[in-house]
N, C-alpha and C positions, 0 to 999 in steps of 0.2 A: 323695630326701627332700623330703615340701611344704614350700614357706615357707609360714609363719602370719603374720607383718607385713614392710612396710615401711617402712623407717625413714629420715626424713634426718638427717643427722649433721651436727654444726656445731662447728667449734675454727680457730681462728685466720684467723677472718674467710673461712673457706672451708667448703663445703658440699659433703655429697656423698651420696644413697641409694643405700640400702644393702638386701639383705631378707635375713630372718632366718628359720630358722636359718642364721650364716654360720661358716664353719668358719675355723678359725687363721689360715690363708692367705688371706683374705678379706677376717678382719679388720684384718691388720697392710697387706694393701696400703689399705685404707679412711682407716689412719690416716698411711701416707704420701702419699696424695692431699690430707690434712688437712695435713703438714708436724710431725706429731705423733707421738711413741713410744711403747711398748706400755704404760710405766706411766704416760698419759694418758688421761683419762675424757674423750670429746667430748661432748659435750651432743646429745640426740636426741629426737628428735619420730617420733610415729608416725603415715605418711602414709597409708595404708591396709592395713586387716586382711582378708586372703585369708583366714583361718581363724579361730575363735574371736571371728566380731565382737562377742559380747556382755559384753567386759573391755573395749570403748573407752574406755569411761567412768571403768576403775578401774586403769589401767597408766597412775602417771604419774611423770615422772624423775626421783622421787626414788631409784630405783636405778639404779646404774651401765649401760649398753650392755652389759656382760659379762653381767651376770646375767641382763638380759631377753634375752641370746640364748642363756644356759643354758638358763633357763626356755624357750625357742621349742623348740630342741630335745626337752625331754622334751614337749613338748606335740604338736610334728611324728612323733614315735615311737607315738604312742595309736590303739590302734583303735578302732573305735565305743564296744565296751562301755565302755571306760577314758575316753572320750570322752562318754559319756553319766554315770558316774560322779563324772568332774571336773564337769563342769558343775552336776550335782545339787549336790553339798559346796560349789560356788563359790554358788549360788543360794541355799541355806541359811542359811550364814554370812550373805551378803546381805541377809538376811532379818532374821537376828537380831542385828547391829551397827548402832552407830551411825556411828563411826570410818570413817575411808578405808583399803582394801583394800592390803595392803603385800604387796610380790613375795612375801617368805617366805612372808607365807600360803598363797599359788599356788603356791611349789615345795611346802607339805604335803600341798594337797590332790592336787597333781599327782600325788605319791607316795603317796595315800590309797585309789586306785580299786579297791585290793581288799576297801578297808572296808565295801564298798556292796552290797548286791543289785540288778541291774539287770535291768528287764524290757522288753525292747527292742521297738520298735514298740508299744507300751502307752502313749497321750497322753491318756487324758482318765479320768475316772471309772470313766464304761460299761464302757469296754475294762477298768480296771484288774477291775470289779467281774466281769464276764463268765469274767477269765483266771483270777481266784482262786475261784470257783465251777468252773470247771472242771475245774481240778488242783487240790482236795479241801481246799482253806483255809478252808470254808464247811460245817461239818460238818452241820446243819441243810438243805441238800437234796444229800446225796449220794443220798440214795433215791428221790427224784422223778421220775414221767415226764417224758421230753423234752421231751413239749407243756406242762406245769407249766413247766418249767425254762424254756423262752422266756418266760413271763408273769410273771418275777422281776425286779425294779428295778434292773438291775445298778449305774445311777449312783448309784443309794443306797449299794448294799454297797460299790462302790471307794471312794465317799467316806468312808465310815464306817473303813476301813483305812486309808485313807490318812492318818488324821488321828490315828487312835489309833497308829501306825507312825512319825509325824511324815515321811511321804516325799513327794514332788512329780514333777510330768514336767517333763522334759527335751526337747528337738528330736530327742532319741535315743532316749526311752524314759522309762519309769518307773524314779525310783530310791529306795532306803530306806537311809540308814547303819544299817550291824551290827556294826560295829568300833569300838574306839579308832583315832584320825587317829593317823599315823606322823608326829611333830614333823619338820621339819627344823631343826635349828640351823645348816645349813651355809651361808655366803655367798656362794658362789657367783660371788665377785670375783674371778678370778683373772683375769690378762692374756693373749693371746693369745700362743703360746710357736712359736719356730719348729719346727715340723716335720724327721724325721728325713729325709722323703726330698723330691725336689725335684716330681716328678710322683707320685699314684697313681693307678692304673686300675684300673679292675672287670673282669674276664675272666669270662666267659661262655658255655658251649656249650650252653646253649639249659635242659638242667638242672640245672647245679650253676655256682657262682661261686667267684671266690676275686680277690685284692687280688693287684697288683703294685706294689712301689718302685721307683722311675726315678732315677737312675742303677740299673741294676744288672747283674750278671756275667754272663756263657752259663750257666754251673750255675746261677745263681739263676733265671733266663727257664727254662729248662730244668724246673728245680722247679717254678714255677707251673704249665706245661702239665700235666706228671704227676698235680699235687695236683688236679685236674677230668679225669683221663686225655686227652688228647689227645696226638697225633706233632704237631703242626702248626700254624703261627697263622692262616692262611688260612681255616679254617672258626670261629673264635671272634669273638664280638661283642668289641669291646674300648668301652671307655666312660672319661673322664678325669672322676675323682671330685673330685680337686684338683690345683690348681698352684700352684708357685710365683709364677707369674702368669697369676692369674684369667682375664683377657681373652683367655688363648690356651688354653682349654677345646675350645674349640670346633673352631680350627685342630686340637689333638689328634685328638678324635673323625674330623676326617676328611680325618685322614693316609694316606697309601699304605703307609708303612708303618711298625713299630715301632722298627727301627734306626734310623729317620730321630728317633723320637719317645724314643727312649733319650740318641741324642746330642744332642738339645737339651738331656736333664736334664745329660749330663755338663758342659754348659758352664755352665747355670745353676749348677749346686754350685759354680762355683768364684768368684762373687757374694757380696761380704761386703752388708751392708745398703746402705752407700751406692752400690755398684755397680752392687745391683739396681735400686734408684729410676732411677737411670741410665737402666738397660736401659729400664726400662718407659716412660719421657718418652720416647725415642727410638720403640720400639715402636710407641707410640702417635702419634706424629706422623708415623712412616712408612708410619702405617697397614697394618701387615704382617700377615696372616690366613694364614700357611702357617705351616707348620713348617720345613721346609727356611730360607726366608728369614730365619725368626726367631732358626733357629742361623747363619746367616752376619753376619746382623747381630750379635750377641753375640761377633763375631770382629772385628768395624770400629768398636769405641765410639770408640778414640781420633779418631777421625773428627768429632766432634761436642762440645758443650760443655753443661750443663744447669745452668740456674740456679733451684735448689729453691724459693727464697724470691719468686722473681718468678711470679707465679700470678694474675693477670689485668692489662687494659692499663694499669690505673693507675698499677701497681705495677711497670708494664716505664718507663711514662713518667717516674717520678720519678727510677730508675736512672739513666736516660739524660740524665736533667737534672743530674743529681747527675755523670756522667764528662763532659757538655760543660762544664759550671757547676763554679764551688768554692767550697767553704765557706755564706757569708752569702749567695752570690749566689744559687744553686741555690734555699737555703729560702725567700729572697723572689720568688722567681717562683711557687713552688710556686701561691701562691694562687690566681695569675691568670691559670692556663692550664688549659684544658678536658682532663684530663690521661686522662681515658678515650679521647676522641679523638685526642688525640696518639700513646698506646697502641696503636691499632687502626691508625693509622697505619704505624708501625713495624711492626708484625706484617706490613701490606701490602708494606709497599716493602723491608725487610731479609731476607724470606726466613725470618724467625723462625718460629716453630711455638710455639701455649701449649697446653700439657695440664695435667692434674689434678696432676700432678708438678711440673710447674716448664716455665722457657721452653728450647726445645730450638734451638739452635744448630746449623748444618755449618760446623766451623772455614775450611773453601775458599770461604764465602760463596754456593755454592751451594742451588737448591731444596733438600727434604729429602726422599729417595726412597727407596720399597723394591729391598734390594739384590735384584739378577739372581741365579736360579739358577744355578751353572755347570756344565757338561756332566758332569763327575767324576762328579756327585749321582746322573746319572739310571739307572735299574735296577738301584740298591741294596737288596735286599730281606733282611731276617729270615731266615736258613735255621733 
């Protein structure tokens, strides 16, 4: 799926982009890198638009991050015509308001592109006038020689349609509303909800597809191959559509194999929310890009300490002023110490690690390292 913007996200003094469309899993870890819950609105800016740049001007936050990544999605789903459709009805309205553009409007028109006639590769008069003299919309020279017919004004005739039709071009084509706009009433605010399953993949054998959920059984693996006929995993594409944790996509994709990639979900399932924040501060500051390691780390947390609220050096240095120091004493030093640099200090000399999550601790005071394969793992494969 394209992303169509990006976005940074801003709530409780911490920052983080994001691009959109983001799916559930995306989002709920965006707003624990935030330190924030699903029924939290973060505040967002759009940093650049991959798709649709001509809404910069008219996408602004007065609607919640839900909705404009509702909206991104049905906008990521559109193909040209529907894509040249929206844009005509957005340009229209445009045209004839004075008022600022509100989301709802854009999920209508998003949901309007069958109201349209679209005439695709048609941008200017000429072409419009040329294409409707050609296929019989121009009753007056249907019986004209050819060499007649080239000596006909065609910019006159598209513009003389165009204006009695009320339609315009687009980047995509010529478009004319023929419908009533399909209202939306719907808000489109709902919060990102956890997912049923911990991983899913896209399986592939080159012509047909189908979805797998991670955890799952022999007969369920079993059932996916059937439902695209294959005996076998060795010849299908597999691809990680989402995860529990985002960052390990990738690792997914280019696993050896999928019993390695099954039991990692099994472990993830058993991650209530604080567990998983956990996980992923850890993850991330043992910078682990396999799969294998990533399920043995999820077997060694007790290993490690994570403190969610500590989230850059300032905020490590006041702490620590705050456990040498007591009471009155701590808050009057506060002032008169360079307390980002005391911060980066301590990250240097303790061995500390900060991520997005919070600061990550090895309770033995130890660096912080990705766990070793162990031998047991190696030519484990999917039968």
């Amino acid at each position: 799926m394209d992303k169509v913007f990006r976005v940074e996200l801003t709530g409780n003094h911490r920052f983080y982009n994001l691009s959109l469309p983001a799916t559930d899993y995306e989002l709920l870890d965006a707003l624990d890198r935030l330190g924030m819950t699903g029924q939290d609105k973060p505040q967002w800016e759009i940093i650049e638009h991959t798709h649709f740049q001509y809404l910069e001007l008219h996408l602004v936050n007065e609607c919640s991050i839900y909705e404009l990544n509702a909206l991104s999605y049905r906008l990521s789903s559109m193909d040209r015509r529907q894509e040249a459709a929206f844009e005509g009805l957005f340009r229209t309205a445009l045209n004839q308001r004075k008022g600022p553009m509100s989301v709802a409007d854009l999920f209508t028109y998003a949901n309007s592109t069958e109201c349209c006639h679209v005439i695709s590769g048609v941008i200017d008069d000429a072409g419009l006038g040329r294409f409707y003299a050609e296929n019989g919309f121009v009753p007056e020279v249907e019986n004209i020689s050819d060499a007649a017919f080239e000596l006909l004004d065609f910019a006159k005739i598209g513009k003389s349609a165009r204006i009695s039709e009320h339609g315009l071009f687009t980047n995509h084509g010529y478009v004319v509303q023929n419908a009533d706009l399909n209202l939306d009433a719907r808000t489109h605010d709902d919060p990102p909800q956890k997912p049923d399953y911990e991983i899913l993949l896209r399986l592939s054998n080159g012509s047909h597809t189908t979805q797998l959920e991670l955890p799952a059984t022999s007969s369920e693996m079993d059932h996916a191959l059937d439902k695209i006929g294959m005996e076998n995993w060795e010849e299908l594409e597999i691809c990680c559509v989402d995860c529990a944790v985002p960052s390990l996509k990738k690792a997914i994709n280019e696993a050896v194999s999928l019993a390695h990639v099954n039991r990692l979900a099994e472990r993830l399932s058993r991650f209530d929310r604080e567990l998983m924040i956990k996980y992923k501060a850890i993850l991330t500051a043992a910078d682990v890009e396999d799969v294998i390691e990533a399920s043995l780390l999820a077997d060694r947390m007790t290993e490690y300490s994570v403190e969610t609220e500590l989230y850059d050096p300032p905020s490590i240095a006041k702490a620590e002023l705050r456990t040498i120091c007591f009471g009155r004493t701590s808050e009057a030093l506060l002032p008169h110490v360079n307390l980002y640099a005391y911060g980066e200090a301590l990250l240097q000399n303790e061995n500390f690690a900060l991520t997005d999550y919070g600061l990550v601790v090895r309770l033995n005071g130890e660096p912080i390292q990705s766990p070793k394969e162990p031998s047991c793992w190696c030519g484990m494969e999917m039968k």
